[in-house]
MDAnalysis code that builds the backbone (N, CA, C; Angstrom):
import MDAnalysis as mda
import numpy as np

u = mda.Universe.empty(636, n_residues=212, atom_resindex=np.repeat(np.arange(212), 3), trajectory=True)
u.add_TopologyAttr("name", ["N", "CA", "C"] * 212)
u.add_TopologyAttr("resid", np.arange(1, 213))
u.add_TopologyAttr("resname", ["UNK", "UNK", "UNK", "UNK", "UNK", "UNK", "UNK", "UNK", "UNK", "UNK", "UNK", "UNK", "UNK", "UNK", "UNK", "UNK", "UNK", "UNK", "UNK", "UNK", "UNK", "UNK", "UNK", "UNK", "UNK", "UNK", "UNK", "UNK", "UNK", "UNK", "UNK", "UNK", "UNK", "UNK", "UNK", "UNK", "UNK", "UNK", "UNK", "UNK", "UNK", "UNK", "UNK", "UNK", "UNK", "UNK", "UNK", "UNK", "UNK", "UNK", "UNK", "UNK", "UNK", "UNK", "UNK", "UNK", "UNK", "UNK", "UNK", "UNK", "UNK", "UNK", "UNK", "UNK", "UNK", "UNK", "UNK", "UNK", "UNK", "UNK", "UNK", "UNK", "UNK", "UNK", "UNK", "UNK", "UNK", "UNK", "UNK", "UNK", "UNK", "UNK", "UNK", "UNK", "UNK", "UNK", "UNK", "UNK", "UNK", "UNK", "UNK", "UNK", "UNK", "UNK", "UNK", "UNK", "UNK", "UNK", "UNK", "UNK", "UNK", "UNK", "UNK", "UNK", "UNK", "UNK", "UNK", "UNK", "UNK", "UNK", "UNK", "UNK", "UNK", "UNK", "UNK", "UNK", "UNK", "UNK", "UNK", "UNK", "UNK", "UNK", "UNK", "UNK", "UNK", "UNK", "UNK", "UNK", "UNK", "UNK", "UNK", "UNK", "UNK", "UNK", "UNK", "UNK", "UNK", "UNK", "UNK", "UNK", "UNK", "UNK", "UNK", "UNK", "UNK", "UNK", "UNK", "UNK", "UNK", "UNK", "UNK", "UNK", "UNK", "UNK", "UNK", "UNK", "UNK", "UNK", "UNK", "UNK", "UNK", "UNK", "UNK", "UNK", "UNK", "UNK", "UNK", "UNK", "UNK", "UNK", "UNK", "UNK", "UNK", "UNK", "UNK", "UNK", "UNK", "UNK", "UNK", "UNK", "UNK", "UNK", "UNK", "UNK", "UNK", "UNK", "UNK", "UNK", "UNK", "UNK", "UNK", "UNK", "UNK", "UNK", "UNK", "UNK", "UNK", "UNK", "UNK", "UNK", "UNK", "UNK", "UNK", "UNK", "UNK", "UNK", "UNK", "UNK", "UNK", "UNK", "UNK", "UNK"])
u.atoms.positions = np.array([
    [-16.462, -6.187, -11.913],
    [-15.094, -6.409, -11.472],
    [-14.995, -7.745, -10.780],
    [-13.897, -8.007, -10.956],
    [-13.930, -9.750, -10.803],
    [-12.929, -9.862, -9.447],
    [-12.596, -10.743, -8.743],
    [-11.422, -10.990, -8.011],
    [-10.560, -12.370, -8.522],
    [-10.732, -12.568, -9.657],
    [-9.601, -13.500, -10.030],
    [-8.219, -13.083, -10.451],
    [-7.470, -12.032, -9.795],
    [-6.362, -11.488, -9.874],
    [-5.921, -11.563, -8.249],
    [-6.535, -12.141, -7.311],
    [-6.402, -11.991, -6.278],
    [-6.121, -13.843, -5.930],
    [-5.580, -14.143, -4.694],
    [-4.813, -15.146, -4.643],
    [-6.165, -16.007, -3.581],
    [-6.084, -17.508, -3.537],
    [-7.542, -17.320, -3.105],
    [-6.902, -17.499, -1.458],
    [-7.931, -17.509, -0.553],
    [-7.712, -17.475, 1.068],
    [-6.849, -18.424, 1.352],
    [-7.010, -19.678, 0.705],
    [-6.252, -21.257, 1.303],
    [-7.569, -21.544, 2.080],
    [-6.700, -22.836, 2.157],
    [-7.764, -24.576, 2.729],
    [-8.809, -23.981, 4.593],
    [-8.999, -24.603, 4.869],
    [-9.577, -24.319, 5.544],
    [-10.781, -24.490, 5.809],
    [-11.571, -23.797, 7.307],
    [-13.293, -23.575, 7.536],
    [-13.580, -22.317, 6.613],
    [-14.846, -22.758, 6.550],
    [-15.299, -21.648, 5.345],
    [-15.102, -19.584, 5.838],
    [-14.569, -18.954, 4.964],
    [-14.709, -17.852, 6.054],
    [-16.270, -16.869, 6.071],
    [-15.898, -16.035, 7.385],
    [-17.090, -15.242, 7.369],
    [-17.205, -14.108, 6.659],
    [-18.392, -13.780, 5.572],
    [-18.376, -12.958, 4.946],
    [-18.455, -11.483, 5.701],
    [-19.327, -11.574, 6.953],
    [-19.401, -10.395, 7.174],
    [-18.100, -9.799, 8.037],
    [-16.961, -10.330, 8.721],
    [-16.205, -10.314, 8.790],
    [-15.320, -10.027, 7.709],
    [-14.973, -10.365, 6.719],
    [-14.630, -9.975, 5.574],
    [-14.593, -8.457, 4.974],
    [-15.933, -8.242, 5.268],
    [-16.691, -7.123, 4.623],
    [-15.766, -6.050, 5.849],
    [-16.245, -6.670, 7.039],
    [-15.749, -5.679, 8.180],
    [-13.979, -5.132, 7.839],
    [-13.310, -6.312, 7.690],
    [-11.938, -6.086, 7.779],
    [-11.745, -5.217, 6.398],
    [-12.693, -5.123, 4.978],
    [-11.791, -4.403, 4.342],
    [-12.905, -3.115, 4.103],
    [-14.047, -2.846, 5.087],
    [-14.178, -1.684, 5.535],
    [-13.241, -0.765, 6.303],
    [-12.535, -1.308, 6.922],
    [-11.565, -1.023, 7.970],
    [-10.710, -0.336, 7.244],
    [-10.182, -1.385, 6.520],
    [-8.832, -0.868, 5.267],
    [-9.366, 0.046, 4.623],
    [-10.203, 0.316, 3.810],
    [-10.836, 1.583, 3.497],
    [-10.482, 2.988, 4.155],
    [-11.122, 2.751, 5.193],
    [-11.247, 3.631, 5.910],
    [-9.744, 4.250, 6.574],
    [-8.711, 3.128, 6.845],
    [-7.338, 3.269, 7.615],
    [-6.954, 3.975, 6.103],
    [-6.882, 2.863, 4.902],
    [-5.835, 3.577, 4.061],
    [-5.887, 4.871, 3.658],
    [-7.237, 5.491, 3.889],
    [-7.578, 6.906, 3.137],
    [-7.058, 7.671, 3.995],
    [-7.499, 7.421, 5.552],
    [-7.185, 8.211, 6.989],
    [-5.578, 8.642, 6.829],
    [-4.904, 7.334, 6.903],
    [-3.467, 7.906, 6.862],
    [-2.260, 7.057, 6.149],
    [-2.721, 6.558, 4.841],
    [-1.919, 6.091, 3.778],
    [-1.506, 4.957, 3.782],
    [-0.909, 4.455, 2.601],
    [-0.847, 2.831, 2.932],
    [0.150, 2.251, 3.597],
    [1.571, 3.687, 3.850],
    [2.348, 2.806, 4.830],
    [2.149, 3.439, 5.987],
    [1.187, 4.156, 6.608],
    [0.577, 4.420, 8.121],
    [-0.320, 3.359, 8.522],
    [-0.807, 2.662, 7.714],
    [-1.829, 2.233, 8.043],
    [-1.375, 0.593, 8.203],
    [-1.728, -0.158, 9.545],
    [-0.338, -1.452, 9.582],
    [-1.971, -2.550, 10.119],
    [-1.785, -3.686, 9.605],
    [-2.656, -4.772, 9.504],
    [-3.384, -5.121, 11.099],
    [-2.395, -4.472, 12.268],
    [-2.856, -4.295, 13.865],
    [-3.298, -3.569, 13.546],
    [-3.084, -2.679, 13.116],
    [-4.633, -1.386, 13.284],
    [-5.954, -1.588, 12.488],
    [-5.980, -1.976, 11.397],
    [-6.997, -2.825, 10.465],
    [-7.862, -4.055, 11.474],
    [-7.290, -4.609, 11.994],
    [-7.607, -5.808, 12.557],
    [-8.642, -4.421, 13.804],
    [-7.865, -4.001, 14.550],
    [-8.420, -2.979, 15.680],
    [-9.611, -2.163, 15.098],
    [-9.606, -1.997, 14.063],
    [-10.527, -0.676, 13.536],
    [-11.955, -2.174, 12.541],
    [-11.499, -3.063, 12.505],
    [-12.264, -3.819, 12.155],
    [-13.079, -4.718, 13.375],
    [-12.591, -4.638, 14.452],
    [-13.506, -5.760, 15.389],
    [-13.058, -6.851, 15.635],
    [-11.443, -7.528, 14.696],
    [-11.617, -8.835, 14.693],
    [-9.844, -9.285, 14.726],
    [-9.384, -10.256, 15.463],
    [-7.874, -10.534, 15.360],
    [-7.117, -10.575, 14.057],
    [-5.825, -10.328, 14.657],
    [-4.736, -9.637, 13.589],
    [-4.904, -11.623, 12.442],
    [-5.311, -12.509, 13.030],
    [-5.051, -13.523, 12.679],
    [-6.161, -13.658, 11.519],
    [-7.604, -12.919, 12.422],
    [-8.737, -13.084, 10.970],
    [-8.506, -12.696, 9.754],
    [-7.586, -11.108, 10.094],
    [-7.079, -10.327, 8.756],
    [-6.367, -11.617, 7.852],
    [-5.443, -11.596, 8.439],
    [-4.572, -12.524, 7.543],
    [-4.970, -13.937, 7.128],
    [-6.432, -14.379, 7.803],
    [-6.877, -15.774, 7.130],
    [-7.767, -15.016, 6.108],
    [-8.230, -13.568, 5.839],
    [-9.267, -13.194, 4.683],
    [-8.305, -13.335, 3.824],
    [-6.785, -12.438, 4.234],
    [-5.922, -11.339, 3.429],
    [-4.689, -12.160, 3.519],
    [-3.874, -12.495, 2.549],
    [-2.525, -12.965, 3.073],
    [-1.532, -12.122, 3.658],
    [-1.821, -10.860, 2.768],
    [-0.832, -9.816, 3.418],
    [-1.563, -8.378, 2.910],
    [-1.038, -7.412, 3.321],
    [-1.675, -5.731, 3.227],
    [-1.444, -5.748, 1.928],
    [-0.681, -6.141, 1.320],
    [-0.928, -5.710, -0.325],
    [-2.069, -6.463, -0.682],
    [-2.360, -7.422, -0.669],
    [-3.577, -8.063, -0.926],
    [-4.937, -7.194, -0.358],
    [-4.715, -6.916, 0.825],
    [-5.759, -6.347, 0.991],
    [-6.235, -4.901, 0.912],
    [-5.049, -4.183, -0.041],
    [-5.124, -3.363, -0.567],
    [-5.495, -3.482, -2.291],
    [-5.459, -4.310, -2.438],
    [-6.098, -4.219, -3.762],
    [-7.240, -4.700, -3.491],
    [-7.803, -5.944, -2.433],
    [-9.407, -6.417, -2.541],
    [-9.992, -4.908, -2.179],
    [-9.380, -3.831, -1.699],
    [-10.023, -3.047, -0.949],
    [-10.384, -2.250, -2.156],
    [-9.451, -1.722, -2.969],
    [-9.392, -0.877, -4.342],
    [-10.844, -1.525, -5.151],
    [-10.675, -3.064, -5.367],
    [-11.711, -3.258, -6.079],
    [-12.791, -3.400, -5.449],
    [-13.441, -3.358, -4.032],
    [-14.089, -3.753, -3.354],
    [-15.249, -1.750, -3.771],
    [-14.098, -1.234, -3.556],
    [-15.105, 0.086, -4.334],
    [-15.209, 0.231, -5.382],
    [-14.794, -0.508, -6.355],
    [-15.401, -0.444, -7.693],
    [-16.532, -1.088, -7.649],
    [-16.453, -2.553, -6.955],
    [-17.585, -3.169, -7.210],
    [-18.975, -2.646, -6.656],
    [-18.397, -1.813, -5.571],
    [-19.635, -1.077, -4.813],
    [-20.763, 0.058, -6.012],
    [-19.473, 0.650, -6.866],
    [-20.106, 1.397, -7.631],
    [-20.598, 0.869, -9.325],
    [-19.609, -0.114, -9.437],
    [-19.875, -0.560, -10.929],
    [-20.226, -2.028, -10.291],
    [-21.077, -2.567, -9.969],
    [-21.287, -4.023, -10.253],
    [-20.765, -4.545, -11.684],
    [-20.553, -5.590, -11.782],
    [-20.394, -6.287, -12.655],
    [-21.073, -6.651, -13.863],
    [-22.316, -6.802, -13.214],
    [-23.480, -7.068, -14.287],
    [-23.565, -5.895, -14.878],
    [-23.051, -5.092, -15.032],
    [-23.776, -3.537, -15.348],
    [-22.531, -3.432, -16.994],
    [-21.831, -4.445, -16.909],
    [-20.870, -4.878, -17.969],
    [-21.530, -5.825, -19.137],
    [-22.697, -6.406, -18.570],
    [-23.015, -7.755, -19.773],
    [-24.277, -7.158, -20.278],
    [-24.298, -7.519, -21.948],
    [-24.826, -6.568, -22.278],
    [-26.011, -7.523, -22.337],
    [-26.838, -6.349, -22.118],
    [-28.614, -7.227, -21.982],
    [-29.205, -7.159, -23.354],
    [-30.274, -8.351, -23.802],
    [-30.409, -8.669, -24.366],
    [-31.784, -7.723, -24.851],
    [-32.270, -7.132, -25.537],
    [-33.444, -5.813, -26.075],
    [-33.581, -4.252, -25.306],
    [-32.165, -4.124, -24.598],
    [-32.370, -3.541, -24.147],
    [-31.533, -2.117, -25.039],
    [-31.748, -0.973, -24.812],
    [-30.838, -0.512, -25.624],
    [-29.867, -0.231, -25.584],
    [-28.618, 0.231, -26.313],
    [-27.079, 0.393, -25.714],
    [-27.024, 1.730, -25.059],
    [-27.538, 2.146, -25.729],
    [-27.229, 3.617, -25.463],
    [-27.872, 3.802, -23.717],
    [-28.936, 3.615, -22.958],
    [-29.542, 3.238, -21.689],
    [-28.396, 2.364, -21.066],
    [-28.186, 1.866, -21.437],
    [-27.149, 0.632, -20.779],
    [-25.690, 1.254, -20.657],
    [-25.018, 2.149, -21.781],
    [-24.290, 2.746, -21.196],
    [-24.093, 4.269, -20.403],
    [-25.194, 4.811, -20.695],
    [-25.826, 5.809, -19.577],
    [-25.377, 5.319, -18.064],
    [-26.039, 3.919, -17.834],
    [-26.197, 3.582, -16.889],
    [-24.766, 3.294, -15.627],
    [-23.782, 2.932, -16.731],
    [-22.348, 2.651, -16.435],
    [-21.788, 3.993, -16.274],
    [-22.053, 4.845, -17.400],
    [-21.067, 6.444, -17.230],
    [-21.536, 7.008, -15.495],
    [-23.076, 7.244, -15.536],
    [-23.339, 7.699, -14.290],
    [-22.642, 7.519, -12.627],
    [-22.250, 5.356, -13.032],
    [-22.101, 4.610, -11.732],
    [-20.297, 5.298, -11.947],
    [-19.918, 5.363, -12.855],
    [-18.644, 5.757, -13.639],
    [-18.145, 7.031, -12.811],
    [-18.901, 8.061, -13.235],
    [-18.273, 9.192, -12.691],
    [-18.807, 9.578, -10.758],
    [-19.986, 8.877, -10.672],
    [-20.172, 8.940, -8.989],
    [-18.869, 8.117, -8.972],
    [-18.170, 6.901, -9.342],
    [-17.329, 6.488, -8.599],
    [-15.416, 7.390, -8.609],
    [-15.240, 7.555, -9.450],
    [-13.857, 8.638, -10.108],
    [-14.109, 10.170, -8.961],
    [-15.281, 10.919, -9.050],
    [-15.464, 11.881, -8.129],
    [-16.232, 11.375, -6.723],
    [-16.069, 10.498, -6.185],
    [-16.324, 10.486, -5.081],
    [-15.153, 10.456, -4.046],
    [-15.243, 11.231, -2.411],
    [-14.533, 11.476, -1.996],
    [-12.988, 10.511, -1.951],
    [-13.511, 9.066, -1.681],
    [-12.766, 8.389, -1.308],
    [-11.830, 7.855, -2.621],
    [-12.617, 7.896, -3.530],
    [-11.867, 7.891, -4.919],
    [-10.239, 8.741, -4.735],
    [-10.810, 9.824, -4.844],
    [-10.706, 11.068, -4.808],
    [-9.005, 11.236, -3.763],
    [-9.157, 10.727, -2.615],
    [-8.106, 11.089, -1.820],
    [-7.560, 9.785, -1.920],
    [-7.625, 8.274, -2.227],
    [-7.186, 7.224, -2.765],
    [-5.672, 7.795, -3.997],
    [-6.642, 8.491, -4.816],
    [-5.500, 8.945, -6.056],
    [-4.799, 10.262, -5.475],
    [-4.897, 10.908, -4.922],
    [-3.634, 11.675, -4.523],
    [-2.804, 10.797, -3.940],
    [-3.395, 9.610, -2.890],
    [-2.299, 9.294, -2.441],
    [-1.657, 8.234, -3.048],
    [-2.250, 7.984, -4.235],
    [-1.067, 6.868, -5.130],
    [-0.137, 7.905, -6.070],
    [-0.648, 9.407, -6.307],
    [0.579, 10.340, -7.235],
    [1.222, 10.728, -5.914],
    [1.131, 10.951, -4.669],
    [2.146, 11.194, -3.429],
    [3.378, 10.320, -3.570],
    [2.968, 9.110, -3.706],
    [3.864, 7.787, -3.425],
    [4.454, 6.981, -5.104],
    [4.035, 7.794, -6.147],
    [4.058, 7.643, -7.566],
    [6.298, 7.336, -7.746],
    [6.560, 8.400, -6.815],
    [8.271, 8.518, -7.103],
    [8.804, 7.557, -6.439],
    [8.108, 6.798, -5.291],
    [8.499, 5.522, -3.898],
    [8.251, 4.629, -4.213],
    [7.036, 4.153, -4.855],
    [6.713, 2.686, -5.144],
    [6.013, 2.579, -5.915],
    [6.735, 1.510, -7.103],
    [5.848, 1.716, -8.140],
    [5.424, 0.656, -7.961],
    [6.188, -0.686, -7.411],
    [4.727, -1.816, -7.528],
    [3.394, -1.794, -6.981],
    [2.994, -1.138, -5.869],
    [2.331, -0.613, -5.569],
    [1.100, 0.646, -6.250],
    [1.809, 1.306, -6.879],
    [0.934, 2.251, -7.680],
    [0.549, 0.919, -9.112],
    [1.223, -0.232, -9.589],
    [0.919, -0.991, -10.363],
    [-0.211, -2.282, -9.611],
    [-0.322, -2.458, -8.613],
    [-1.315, -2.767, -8.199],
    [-2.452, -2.238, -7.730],
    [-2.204, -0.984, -7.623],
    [-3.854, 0.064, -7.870],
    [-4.207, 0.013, -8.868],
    [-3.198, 0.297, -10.048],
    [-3.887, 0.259, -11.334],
    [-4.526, -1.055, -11.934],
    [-3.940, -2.057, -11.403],
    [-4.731, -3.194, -11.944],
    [-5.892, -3.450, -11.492],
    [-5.922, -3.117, -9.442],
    [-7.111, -3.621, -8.881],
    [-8.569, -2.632, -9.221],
    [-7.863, -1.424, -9.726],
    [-9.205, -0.633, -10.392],
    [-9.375, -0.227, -11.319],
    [-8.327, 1.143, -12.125],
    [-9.124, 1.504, -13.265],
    [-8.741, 0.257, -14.116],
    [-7.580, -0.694, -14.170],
    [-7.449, -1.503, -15.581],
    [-8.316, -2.550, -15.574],
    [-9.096, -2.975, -14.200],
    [-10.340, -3.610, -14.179],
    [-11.747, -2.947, -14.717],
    [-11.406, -1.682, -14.447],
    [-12.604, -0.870, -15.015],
    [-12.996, -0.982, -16.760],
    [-11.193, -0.971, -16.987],
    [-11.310, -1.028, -18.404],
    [-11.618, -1.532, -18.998],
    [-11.372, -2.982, -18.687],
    [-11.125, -4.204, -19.242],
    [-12.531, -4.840, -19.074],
    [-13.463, -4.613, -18.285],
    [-14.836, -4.587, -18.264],
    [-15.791, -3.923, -19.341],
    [-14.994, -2.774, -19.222],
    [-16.313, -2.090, -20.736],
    [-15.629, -2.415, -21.832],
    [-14.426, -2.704, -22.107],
    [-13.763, -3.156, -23.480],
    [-14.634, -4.646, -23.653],
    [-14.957, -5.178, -22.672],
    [-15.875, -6.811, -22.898],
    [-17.324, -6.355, -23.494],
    [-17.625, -5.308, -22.581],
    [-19.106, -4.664, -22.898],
    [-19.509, -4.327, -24.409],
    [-18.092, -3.793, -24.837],
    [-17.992, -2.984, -26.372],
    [-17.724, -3.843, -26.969],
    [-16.911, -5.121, -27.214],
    [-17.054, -5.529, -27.752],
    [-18.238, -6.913, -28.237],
    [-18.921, -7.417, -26.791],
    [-20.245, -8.054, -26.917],
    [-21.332, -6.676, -28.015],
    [-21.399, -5.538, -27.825],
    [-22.277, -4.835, -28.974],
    [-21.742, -4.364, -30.066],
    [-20.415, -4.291, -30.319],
    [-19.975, -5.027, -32.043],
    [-20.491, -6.144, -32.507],
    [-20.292, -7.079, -31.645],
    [-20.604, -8.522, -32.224],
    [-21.930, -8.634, -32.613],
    [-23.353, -7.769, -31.271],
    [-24.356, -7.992, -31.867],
    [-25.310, -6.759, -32.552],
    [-24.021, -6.089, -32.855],
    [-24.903, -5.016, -34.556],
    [-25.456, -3.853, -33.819],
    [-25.112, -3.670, -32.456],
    [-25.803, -2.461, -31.525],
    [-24.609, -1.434, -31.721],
    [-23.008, -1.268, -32.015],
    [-22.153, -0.447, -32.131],
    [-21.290, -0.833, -33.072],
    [-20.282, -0.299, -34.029],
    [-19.776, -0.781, -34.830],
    [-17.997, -0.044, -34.094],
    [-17.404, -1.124, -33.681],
    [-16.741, -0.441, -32.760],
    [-15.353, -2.059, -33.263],
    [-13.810, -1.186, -34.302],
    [-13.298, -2.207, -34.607],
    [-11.839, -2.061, -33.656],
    [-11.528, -1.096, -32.288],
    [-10.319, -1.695, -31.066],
    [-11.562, -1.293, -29.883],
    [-12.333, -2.446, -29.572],
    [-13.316, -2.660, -28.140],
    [-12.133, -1.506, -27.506],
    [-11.078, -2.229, -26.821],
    [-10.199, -1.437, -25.629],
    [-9.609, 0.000, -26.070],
    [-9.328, 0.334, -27.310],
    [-9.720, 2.028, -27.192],
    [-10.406, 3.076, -27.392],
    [-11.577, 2.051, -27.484],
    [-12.859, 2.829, -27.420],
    [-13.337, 2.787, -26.248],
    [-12.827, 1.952, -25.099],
    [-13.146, 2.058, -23.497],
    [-12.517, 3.028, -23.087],
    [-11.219, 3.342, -23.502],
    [-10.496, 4.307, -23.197],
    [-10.576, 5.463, -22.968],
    [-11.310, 5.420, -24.428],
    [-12.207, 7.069, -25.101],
    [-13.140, 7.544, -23.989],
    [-14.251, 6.261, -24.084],
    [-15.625, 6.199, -23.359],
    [-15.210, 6.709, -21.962],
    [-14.562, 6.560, -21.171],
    [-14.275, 6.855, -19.465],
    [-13.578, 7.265, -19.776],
    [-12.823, 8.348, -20.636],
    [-12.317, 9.537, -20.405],
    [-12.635, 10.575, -21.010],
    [-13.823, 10.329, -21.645],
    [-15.193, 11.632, -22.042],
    [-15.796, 11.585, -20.454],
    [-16.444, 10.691, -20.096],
    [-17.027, 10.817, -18.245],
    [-16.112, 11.656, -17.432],
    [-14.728, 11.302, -17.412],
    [-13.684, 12.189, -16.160],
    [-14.016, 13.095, -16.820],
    [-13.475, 13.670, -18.110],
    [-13.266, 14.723, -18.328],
    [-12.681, 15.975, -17.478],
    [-12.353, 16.751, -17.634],
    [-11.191, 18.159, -17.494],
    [-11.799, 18.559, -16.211],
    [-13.205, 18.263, -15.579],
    [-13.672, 18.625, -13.912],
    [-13.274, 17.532, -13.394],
    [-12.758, 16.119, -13.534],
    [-12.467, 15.245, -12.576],
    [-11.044, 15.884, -11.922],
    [-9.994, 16.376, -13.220],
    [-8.942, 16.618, -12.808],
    [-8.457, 17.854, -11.764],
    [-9.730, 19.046, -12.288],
    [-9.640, 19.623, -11.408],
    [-10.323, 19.900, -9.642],
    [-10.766, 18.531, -9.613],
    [-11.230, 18.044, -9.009],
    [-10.029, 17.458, -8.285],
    [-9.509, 16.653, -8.679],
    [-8.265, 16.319, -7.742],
    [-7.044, 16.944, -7.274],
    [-6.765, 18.144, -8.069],
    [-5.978, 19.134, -7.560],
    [-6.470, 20.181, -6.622],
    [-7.712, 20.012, -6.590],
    [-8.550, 20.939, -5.713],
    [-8.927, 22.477, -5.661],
    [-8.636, 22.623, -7.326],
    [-9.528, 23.558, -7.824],
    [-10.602, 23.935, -7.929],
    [-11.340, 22.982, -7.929],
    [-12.853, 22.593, -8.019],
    [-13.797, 21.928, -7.355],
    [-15.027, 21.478, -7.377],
    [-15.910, 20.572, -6.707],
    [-16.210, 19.526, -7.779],
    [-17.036, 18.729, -7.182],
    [-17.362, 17.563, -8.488],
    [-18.593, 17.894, -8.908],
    [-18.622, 17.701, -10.031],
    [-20.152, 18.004, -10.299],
    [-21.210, 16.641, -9.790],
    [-21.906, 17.898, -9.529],
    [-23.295, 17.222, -8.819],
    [-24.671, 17.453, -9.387],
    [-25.765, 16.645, -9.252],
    [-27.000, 17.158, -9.458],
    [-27.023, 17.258, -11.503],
    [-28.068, 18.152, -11.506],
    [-28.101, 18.563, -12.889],
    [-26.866, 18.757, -13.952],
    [-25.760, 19.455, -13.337],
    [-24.775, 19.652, -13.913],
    [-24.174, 18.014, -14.584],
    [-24.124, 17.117, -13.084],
    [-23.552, 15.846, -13.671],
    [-24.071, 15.333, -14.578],
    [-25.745, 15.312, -14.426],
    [-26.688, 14.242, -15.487],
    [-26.349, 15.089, -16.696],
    [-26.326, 16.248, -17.180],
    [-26.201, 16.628, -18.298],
    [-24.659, 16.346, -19.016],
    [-23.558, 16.212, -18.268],
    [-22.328, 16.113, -18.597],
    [-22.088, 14.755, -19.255],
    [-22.731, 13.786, -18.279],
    [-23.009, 12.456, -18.578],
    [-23.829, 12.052, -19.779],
    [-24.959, 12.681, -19.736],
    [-25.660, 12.431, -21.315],
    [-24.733, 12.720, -22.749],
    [-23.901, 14.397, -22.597],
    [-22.980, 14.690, -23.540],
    [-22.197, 13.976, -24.536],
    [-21.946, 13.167, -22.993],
    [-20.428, 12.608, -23.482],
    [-20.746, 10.838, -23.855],
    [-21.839, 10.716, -23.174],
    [-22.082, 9.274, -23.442],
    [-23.137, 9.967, -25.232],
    [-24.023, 10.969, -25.293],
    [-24.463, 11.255, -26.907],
    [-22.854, 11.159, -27.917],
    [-22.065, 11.635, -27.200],
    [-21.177, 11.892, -28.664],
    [-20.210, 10.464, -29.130],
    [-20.253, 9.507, -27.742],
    [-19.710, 8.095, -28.090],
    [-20.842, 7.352, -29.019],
    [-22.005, 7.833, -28.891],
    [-22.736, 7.427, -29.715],
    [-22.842, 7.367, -30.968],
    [-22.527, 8.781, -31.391],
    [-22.172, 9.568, -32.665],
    [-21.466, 8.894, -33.581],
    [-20.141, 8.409, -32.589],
    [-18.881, 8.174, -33.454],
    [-19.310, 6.490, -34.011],
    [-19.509, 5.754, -32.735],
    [-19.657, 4.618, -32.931],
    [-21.159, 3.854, -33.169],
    [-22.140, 4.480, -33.272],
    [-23.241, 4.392, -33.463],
    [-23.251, 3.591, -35.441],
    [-23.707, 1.897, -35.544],
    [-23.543, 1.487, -36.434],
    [-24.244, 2.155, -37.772],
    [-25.222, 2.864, -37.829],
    [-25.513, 3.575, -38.879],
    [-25.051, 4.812, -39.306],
])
């Protein structure tokens, strides 16, 4: 996941990363606690360690730093590199490797209470629910649609729309326990249950798109 959808800081002394890190730990933590319009850039700044002024020299404004924050947990769970496809390695291992980081990230808590509270606020604001979707899953997407289509090109998948076969791919991983997972029917799968769910569904993308 990239941050070139994000606006850059402006001119200036260089900033501090770990400060950075601090302030959109903070946001994390505020927006999940008590939503994105409870949660106000004085209290971020307070729950981070550092003036309302640092926020706003990382962040220009809370929408901004609500989306670095959105992607800031993707990147925690999907690095980036975990998108480019390596060179002898095999596909099928390589996308194992993504479904796994995939569904720890979709069922994890904070995931988890993040998306209720963008379908809470789904009828109030939609630019807002359109900047979640960009700062995560359509970054998510748009990452393995690059992935799929670098192993078309080199003879490892025979795969002719990359982007709805990403589509497919991470929504064999959610599958029918993520959802009930967010309505709170259920738990997430864990342990054995997950690794086997994960092999399934990443064997049968294989199946389809597997070049022989």
């Amino acid at each position: 996941m990239t941050n070139k959808m994000l606006p850059p800081s402006g001119p200036g002394r260089p900033k501090d990363p770990t400060k950075r890190q601090a302030i959109l730990e903070a946001a994390k933590t505020l927006f999940l606690r008590h939503g994105y319009d409870g949660s106000s850039m004085d209290a971020i700044a307070a729950e981070a360690g550092v003036s309302k002024l640092t926020v706003y020299s990382h962040f220009t404004d809370k929408e901004t730093l609500f989306s670095a924050a959105v992607q800031a947990k993707c990147q925690d769970q999907l690095p980036e590199l975990l998108f480019e496809l390596v060179e002898g390695a095999s596909i099928e291992s390589q996308l194992l490797n993504i479904a796994r980081g995939f569904h720890a990230l979709v069922n994890s808590r904070e995931s988890v209470e993040l998306h209720r509270i963008m379908i809470s606020l789904a009828a109030q604001d939609s630019k807002l629910s359109k900047m979640f979707y960009e700062a995560g899953p359509q970054q998510v997407l748009s990452e393995m649609a690059h992935l799929l289509e670098q192993a078309d090109r080199a003879g490892k998948l025979r795969i002719a729309s990359p982007y709805g076969a990403a589509d497919q791919f991470l929504s064999l991983i959610k599958g029918i326990d993520n959802f009930r997972l967010l309505i709170g029917c259920a738990d997430a799968l864990e342990g054995e249950a997950a690794e086997r769910h994960v092999r399934d569904a990443v064997g049968m993308f294989m199946r389809a798109y597997r070049p022989d």
